[in-house]
Backbone bond lengths (Angstrom), bond angles and torsions (degrees), N, CA, C in turn:
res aa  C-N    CA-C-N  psi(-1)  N-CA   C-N-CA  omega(-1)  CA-C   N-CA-C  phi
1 X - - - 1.445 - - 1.512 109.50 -
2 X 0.938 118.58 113.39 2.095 138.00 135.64 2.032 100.67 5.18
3 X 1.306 112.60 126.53 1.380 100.98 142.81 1.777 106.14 -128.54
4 X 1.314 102.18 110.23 1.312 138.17 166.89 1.465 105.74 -29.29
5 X 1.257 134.10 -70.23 1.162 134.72 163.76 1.522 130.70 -46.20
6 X 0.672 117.37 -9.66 1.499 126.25 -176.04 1.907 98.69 -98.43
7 X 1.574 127.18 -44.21 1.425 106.99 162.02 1.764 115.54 -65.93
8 X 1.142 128.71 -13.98 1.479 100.71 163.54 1.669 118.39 -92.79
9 X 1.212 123.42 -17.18 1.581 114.82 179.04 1.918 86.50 -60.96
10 X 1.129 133.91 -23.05 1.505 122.41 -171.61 1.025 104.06 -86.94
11 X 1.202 155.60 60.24 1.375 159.35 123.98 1.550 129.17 -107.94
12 X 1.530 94.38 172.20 1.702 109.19 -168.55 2.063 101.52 -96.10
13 X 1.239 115.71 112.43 1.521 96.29 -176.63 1.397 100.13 -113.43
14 X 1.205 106.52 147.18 1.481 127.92 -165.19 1.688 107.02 -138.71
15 X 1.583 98.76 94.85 1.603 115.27 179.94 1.194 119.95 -56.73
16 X 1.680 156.18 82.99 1.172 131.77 -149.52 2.223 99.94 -112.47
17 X 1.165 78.94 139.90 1.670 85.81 176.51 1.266 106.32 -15.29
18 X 1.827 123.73 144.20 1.277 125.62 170.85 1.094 121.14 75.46
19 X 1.612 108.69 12.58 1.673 127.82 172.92 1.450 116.66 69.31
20 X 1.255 120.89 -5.03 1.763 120.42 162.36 1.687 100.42 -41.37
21 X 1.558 110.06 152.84 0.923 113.85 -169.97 1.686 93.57 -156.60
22 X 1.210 119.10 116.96 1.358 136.90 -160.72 1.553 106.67 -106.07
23 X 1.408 138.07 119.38 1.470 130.36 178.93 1.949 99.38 -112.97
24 X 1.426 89.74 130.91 1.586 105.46 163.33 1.243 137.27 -120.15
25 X 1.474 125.64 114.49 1.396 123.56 -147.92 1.481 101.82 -91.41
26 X 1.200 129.50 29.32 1.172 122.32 -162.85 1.373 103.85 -150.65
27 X 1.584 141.82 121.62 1.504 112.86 160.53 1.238 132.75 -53.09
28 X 1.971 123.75 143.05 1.033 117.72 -171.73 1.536 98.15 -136.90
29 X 1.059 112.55 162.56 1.997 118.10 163.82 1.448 102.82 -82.93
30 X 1.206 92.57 144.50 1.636 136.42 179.50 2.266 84.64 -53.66
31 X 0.900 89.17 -64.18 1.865 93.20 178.94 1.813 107.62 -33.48
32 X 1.269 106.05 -62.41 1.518 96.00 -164.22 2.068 96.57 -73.60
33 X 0.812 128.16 -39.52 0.972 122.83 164.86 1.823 121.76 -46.95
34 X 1.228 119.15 -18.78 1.444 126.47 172.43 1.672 82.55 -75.45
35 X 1.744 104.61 -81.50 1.225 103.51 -154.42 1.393 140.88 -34.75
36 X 1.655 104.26 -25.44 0.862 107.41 171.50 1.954 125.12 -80.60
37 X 0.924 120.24 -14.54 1.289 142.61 166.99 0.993 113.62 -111.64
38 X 1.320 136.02 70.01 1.688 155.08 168.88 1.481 107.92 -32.08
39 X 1.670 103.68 124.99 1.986 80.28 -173.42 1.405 151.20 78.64
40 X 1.701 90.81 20.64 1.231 133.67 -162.31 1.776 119.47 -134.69
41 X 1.126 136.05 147.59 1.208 159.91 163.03 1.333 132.39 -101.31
42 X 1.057 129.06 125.27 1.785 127.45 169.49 1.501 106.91 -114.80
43 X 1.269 104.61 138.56 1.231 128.87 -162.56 1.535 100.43 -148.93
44 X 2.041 101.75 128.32 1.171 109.99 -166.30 1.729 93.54 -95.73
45 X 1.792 106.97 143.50 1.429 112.38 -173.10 1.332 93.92 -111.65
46 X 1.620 114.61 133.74 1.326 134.81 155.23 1.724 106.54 -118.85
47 X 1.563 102.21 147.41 1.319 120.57 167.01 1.373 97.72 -101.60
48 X 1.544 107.11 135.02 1.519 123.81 163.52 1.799 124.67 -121.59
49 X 1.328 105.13 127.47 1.494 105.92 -169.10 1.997 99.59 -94.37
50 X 1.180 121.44 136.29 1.512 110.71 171.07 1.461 107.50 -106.96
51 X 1.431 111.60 160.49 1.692 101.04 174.61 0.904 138.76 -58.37
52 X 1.122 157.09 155.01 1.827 136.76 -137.35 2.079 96.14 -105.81
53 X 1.016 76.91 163.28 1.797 89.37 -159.06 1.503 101.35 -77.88
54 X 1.269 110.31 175.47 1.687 117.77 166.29 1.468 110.50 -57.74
55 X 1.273 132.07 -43.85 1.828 119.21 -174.27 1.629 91.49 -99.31
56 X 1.186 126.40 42.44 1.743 121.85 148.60 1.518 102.18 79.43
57 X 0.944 128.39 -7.08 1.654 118.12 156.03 1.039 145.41 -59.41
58 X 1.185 148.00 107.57 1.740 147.94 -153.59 1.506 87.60 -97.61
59 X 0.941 108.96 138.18 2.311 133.93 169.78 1.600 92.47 -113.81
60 X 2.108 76.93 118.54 1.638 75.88 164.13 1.588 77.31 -134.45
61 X 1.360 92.63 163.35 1.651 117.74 176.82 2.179 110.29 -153.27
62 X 1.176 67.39 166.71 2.218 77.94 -163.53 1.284 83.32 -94.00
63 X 1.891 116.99 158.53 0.815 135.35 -178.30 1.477 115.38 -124.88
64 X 1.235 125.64 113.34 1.519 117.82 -165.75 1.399 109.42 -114.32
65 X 1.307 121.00 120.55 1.182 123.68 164.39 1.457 131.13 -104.96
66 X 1.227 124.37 129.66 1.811 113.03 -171.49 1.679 93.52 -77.76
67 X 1.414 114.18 157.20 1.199 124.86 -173.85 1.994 97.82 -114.14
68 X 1.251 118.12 158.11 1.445 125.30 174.79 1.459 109.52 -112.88
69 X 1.211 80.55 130.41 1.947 90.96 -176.60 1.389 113.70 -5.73
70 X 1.555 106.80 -75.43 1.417 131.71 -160.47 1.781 106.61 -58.04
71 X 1.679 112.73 -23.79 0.935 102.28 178.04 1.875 121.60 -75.72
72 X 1.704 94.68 161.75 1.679 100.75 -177.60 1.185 111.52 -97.67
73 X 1.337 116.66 159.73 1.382 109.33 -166.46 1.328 106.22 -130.24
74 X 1.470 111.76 105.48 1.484 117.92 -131.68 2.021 98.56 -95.11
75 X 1.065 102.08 153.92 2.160 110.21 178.12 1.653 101.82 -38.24
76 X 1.024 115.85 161.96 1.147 137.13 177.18 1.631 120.58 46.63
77 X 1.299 110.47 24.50 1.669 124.88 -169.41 1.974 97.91 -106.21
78 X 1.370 102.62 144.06 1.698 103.21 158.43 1.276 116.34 -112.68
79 X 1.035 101.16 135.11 1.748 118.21 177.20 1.482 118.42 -125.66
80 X 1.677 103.85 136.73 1.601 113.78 -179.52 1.096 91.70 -78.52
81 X 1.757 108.17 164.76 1.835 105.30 154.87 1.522 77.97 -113.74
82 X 1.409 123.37 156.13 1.698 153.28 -161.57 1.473 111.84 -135.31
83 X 1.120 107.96 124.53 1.454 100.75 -169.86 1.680 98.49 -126.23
C-alpha cells in the first residue's frame, strides 16, 4: 500500500496572495517563479520559536527571507510570492 501523504510533504509550496497555494514536485529557481508572476518576489518562510519569557510566554515570529533569482527553491521549503 501507497502512503499518500508522503507525495505531498515532497513538494515546493508557494503561498500566493489571496491564500492560493501552489505545490511543485520538482525543484525550481526563484527566477522562473518571478517570471511567471511579473512584478513579483519569492521569499523563503520560516517559523521561529524564541525561549519563553520571564511571565511564561513563548514569542514566536515568521522569518522572511527574499530569495535571488538564481536561487533554487528546494522540496519541502515554503515560499511567499511578494508583490
Amino acid at each position: 500500500m501507497g502512503n499518500c501523504q508522503a507525495s505531498e510533504a515532497v513538494a515546493v509550496v508557494i503561498q500566493h496572495p489571496g491564500g492560493k497555494a501552489e505545490r511543485l514536485y520538482c525543484p525550481t529557481s526563484a527566477a522562473n517563479v518571478m517570471k511567471s508572476n511579473p512584478g513579483n518576489y519569492v521569499a523563503l518562510v520560516t517559523l521561529n520559536v524564541s525561549e519563553t519569557k520571564q511571565d511564561g510566554d513563548t514569542v514566536k515570529f515568521t522569518r522572511v527571507r527574499l530569495q535571488k533569482p538564481k536561487e533554487v527553491l528546494l522540496l519541502g521549503q515554503v515560499f511567499n510570492r511578494l508583490t
